[in-house]
TIVO-590908 format. One line per field, with one value per residue (C-alpha): residue number from 0; residue in one letter; x negated, y negated, z. Coordinates in nm, 4 decimals, decimal comma, padded with zeros to 6 digits. Each point is the difference from the previous one (the first is absolute). Layout:
// TIVO-590908
mivo = NUM	...;
lumnu = A	...;
X = X	...;
Y = Y	...;
Z = Z	...;
//
This chain:
// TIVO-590908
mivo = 0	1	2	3	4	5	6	7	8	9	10	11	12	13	14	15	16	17	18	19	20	21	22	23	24	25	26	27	28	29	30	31	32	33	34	35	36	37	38	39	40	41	42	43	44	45	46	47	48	49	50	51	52	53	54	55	56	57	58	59	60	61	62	63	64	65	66	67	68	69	70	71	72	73	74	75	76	77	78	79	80	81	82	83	84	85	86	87	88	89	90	91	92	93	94	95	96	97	98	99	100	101	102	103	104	105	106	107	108	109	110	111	112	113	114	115	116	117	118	119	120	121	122	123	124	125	126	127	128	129	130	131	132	133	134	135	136	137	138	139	140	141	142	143	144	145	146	147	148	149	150	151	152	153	154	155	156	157	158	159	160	161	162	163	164	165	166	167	168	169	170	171	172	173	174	175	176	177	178	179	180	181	182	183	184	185	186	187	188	189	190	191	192	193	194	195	196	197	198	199	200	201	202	203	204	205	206	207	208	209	210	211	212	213	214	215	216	217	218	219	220	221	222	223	224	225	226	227	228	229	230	231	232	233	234	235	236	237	238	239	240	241	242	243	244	245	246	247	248	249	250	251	252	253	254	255	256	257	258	259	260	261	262	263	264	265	266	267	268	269	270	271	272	273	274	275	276	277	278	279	280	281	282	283	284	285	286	287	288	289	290	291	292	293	294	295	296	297	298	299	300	301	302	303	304	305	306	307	308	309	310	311	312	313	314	315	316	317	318	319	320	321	322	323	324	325	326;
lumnu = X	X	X	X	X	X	X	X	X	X	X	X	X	X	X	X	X	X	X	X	X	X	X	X	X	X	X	X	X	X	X	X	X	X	X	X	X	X	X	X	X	X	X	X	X	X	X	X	X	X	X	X	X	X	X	X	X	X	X	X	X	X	X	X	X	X	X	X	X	X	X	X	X	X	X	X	X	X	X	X	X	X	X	X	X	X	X	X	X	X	X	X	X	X	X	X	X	X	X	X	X	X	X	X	X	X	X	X	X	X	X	X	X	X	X	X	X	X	X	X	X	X	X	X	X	X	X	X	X	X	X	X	X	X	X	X	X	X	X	X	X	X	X	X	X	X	X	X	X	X	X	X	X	X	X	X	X	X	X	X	X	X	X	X	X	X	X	X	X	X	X	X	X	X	X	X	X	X	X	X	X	X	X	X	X	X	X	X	X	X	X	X	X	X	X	X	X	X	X	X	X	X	X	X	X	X	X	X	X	X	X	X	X	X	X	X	X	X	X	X	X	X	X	X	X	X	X	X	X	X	X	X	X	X	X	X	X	X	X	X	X	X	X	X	X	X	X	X	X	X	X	X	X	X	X	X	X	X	X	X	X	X	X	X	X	X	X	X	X	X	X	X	X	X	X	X	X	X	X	X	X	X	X	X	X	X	X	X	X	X	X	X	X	X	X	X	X	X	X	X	X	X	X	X	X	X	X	X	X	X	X	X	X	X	X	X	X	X	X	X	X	X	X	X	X	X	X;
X = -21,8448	00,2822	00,0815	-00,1994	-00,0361	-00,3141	00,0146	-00,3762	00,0510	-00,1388	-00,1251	-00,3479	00,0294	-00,1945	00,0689	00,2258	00,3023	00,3499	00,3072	00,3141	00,3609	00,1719	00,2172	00,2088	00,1312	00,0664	-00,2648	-00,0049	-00,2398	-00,3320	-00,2853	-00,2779	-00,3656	-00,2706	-00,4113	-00,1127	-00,2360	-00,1817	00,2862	00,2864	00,3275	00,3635	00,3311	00,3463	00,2993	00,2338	00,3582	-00,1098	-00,3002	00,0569	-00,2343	00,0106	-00,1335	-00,2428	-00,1266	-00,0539	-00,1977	-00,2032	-00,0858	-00,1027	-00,2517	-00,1000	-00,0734	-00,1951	-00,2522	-00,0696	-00,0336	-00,2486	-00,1497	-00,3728	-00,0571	00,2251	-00,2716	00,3098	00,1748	00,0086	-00,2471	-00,2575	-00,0022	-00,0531	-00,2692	-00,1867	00,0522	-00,1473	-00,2912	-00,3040	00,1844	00,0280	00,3187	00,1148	00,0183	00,1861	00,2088	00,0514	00,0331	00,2940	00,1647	-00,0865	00,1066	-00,2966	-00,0234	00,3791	-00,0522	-00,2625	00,0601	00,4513	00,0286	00,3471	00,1892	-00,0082	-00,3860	-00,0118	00,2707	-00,1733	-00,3533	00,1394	00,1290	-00,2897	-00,2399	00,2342	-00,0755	-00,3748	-00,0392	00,1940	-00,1996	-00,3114	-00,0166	00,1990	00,1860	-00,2066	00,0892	-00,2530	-00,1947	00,0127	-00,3469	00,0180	00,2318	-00,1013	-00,3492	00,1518	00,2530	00,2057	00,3460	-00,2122	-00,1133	-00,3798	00,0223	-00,3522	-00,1909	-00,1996	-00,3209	-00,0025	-00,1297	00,2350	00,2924	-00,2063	-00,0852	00,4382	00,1098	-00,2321	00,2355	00,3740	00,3049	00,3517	00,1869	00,3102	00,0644	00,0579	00,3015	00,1760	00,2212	00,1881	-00,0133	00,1686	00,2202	00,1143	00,0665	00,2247	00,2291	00,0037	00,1572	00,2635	00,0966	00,1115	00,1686	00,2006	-00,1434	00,1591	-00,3216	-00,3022	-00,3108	-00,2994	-00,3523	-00,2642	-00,3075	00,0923	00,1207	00,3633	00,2666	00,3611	00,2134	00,3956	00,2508	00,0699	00,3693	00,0600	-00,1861	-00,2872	-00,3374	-00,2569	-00,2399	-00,3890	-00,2588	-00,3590	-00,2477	-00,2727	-00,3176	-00,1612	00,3007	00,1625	00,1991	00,1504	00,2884	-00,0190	-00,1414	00,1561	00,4402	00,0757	00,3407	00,0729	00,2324	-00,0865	-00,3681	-00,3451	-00,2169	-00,3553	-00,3557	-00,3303	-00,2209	-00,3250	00,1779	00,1594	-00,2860	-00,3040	-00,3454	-00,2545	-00,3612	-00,2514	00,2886	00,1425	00,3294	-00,0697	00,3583	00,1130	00,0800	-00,3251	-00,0760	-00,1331	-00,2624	-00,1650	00,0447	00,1018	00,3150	00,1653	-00,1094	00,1758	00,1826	00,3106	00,1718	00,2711	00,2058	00,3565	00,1992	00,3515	00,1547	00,2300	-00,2792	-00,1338	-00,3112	-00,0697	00,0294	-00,2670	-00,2709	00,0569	-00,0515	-00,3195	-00,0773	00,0623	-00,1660	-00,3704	00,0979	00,0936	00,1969	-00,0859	-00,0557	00,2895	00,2289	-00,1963	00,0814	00,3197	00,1914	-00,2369	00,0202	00,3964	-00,0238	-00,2276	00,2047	00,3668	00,0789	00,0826	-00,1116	-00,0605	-00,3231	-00,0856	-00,2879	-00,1401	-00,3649	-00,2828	00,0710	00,4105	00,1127	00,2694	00,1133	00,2671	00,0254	00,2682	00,2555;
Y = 07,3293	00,2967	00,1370	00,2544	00,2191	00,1919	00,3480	00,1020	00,4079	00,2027	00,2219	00,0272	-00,0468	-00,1805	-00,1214	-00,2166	00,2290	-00,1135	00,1639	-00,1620	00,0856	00,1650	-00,2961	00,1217	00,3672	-00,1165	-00,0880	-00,1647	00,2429	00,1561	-00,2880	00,0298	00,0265	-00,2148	00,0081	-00,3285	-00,2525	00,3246	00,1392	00,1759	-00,2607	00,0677	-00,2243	00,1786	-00,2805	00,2992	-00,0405	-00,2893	00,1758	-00,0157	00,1133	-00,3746	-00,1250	00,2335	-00,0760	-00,3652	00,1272	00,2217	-00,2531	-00,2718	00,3088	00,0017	-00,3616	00,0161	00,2611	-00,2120	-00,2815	00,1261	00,2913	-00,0064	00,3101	-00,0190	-00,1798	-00,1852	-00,1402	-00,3630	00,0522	00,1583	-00,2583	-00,2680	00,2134	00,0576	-00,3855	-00,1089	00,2747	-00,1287	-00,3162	-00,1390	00,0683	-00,3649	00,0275	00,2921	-00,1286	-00,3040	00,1130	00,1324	-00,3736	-00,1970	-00,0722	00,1070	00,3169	00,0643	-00,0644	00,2279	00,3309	-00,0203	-00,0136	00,0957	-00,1884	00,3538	-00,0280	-00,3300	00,0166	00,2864	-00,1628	-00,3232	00,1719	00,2326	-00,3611	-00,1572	00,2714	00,0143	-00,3465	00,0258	00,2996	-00,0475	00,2920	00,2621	00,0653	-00,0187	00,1152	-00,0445	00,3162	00,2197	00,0673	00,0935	00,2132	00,1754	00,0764	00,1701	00,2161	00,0559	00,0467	00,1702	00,3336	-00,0548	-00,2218	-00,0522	-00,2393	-00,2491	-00,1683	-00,3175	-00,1547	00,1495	-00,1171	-00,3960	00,0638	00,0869	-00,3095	-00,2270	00,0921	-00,0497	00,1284	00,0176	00,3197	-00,0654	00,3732	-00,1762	-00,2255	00,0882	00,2614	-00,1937	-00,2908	00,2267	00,1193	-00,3002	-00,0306	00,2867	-00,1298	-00,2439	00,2327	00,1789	-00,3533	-00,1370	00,3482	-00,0105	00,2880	00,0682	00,2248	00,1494	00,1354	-00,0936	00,1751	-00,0826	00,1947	-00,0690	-00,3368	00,0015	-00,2602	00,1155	-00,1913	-00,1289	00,1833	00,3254	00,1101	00,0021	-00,3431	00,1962	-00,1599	00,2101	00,2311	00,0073	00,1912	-00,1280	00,3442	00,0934	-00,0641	00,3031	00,2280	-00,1674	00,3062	00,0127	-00,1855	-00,3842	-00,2009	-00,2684	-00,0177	-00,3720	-00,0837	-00,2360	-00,2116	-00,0278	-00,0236	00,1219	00,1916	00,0474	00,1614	-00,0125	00,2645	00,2001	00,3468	-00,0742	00,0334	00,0662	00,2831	00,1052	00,0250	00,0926	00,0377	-00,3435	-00,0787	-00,2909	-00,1632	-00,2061	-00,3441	-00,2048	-00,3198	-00,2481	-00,1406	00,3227	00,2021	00,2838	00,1722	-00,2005	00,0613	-00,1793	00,2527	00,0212	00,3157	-00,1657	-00,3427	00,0076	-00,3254	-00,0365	-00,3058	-00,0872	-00,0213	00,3175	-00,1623	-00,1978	00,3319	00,1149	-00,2415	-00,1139	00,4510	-00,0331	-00,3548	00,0582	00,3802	-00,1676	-00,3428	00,2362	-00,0263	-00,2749	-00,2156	00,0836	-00,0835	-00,3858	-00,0069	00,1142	-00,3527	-00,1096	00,3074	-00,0575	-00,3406	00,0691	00,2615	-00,1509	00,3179	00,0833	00,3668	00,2687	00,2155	00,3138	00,1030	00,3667	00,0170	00,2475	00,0982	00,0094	-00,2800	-00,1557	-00,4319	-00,1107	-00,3773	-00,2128	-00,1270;
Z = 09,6404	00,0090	00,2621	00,1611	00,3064	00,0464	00,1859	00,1641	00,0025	00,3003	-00,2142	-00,1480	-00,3983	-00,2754	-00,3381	-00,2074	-00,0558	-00,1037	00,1007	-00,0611	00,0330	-00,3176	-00,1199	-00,2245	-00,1071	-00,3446	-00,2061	-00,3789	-00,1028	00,1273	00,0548	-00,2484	00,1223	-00,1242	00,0663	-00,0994	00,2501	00,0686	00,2400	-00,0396	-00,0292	00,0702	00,0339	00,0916	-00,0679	00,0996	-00,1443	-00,1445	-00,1883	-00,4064	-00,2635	-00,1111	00,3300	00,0553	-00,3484	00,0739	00,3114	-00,2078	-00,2187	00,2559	00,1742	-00,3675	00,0108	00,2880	-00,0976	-00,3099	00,2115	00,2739	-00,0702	00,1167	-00,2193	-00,3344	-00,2150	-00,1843	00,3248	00,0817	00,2920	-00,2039	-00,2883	00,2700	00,1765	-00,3649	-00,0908	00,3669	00,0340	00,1906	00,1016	00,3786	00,2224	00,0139	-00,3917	00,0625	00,1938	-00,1921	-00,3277	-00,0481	00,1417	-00,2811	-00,3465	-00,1850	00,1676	-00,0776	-00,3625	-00,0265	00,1654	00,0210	00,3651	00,1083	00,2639	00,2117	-00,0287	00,1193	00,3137	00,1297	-00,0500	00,1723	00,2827	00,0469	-00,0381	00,2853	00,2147	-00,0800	00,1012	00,2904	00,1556	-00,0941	-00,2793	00,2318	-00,3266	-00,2527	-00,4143	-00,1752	00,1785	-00,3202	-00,0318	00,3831	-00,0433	-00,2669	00,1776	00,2901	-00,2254	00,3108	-00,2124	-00,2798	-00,1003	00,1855	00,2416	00,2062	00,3063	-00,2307	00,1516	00,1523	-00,3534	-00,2034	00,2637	-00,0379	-00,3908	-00,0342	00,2740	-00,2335	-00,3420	-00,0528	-00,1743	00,0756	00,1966	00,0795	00,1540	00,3880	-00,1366	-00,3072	00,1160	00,2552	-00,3054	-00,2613	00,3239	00,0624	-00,3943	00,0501	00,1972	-00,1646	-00,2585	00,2436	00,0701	-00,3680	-00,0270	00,3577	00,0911	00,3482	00,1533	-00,0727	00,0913	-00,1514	00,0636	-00,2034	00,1704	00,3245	-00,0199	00,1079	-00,0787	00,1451	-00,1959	00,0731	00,2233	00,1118	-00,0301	00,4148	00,0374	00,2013	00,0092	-00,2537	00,1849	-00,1364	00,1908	00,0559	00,0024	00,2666	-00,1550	00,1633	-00,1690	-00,3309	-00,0072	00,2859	00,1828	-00,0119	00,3480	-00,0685	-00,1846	-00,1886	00,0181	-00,2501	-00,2189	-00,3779	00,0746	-00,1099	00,2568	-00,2133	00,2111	-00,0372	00,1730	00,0240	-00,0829	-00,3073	-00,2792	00,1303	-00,0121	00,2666	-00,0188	00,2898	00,2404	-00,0512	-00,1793	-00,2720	-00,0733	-00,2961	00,1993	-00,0809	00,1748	-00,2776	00,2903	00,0384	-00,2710	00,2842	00,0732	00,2164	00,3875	00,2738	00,1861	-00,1947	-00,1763	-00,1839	-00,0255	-00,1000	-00,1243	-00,0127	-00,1824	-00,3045	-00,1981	-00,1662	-00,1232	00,3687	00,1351	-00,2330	00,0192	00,3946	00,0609	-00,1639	00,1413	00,3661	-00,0052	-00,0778	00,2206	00,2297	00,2896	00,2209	-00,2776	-00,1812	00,2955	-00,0021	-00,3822	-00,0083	00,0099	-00,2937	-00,2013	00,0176	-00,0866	-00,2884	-00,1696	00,0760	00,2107	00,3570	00,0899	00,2835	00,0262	00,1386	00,1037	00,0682	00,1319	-00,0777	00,4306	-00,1064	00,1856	-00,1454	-00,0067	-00,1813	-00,0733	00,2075	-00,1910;
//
């Protein structure tokens, strides 16, 4: 993986928060803005940022939210969830690898890498990451507009149906898509931030190692606990603070555990992955926050195995301890 050196601040912070090091005065032109994915999106290329380029950016963010939007009746997802209503999660799972099913609903090859991956991962954990929890998430509303505790049979009745959600992996996927991007255009840095998952990309101009700060869970605004220093990297978290409601006194966050139908409970506040990989970073966050820790440290050889990627995690605890993976 790139090189990295991890920082533990003395301080008492929470959050994911990126601060990085202005690389460049000059600048092509101002960085557009884009909400797509259900998050707010941004990419600076600095000098090397062109109307052209950020165009071709634009348009794959465009691409994505056709391709996975659990919401936009006419994305790729939703066709597939409408043509597979009422049918089990192995078919779900299954569907989208075969022939027949290709002919039928036009599955794109972005549908299908991120489905394989996710499957991989499924298999591997025992349904720690799980995609096809659409129906669960939808009952609890947590990123929604009335978001609620369902009873224990609704939280059975929604574990018992299927449909695809993508929402725990596709940014780091369309990330990763984005460098890929940068790349073909020898782009020499960037910064890309799509919600919260960071990819630091190239060289600054003094050859220093990017800086990317991991927040206090218990204050998201505040100063970071824990500084990444990095080489052309992503750093991506997953934690109880970032989309969440509270009801009777207890906060009710958006990480579900496919095995219990729950918000994730096992003593962690947030996991943060760094690795080459943008869309590793993305599902291993999610994976390893309902494995949690102790677990996650047994799988960690296997997960890197499975996915072709070496990584670091770090992990912040409901209590704010603090343990960062060896290298």
């Amino acid at each position: 993986m790139a090189k990295c050196k991890i920082v533990l601040i003395t301080l008492l912070f929470v959050g994911f928060v990126c601060t990085f090091s202005s690389c460049s005065k000059k600048k092509a032109i101002d960085p557009p803005v884009w909400f797509v994915m259900d998050t707010v999106c941004t990419v600076n290329a600095y000098e090397d940022g062109s109307r052209e380029l950020y165009d071709k950016i634009g348009a794959l963010l465009t691409e994505m939210e056709n391709t996975f939007s659990a919401t936009r009746s006419d994305s790729e997802v939703c066709r597939l969830n409408g043509l597979l209503k009422g049918q089990s999660k192995e078919r779900f799972f299954e569907y989208a690898q075969n022939d027949t099913g290709k002919g039928q609903a036009q599955i794109s090859d972005h549908f299908l890498q991120v489905l394989s991956a996710s499957k991989t991962v499924y298999d591997l954990t025992g349904g720690a990451l799980d995609v096809t929890l659409d129906p669960l998430i939808k009952l609890w509303d947590i990123n929604g507009e009335n978001p609620r505790v369902p009873s224990e049979a609704e939280i059975e009745e929604a574990l018992s149906l299927s449909g695809y959600n993508f929402g725990a992996v596709v940014k780091g996927y369309a990330t990763d898509k984005i460098v890929e991007i940068l790349e073909e255009n020898k782009v020499k840095r960037a910064v890309v931030d799509l919600g919260g998952n960071v990819y630091v990309f190239g060289e600054k101009p003094d050859h220093s190692l990017w800086n990317v700060g991991i927040k206090n869970p218990d204050d998201p605004t505040g100063e970071p606990l824990v500084r990444i220093q990095t080489e052309s990297a992503s750093v991506v978290t997953s934690g109880n603070y970032e989309r969440y409601f509270e009801a009777g006194g207890k906060r009710y966050h958006h990480i579900l555990d496919p095995n219990t139908g729950w918000p994730a409970d096992n003593g962690l506040a947030s996991v943060s992955i760094i690795s080459r990989s943008s869309f590793a970073c993305d599902i291993l966050s999610t994976t390893l926050f309902v494995l949690g820790k102790e677990k996650s440290l047994e799988m960690k050889p296997a997960l890197e195995e499975a996915l072709g990627v070496q990584f670091k995690a770090v992990f912040i605890g409901t209590d704010g301890e603090v343990y960062i993976t060896e290298d």
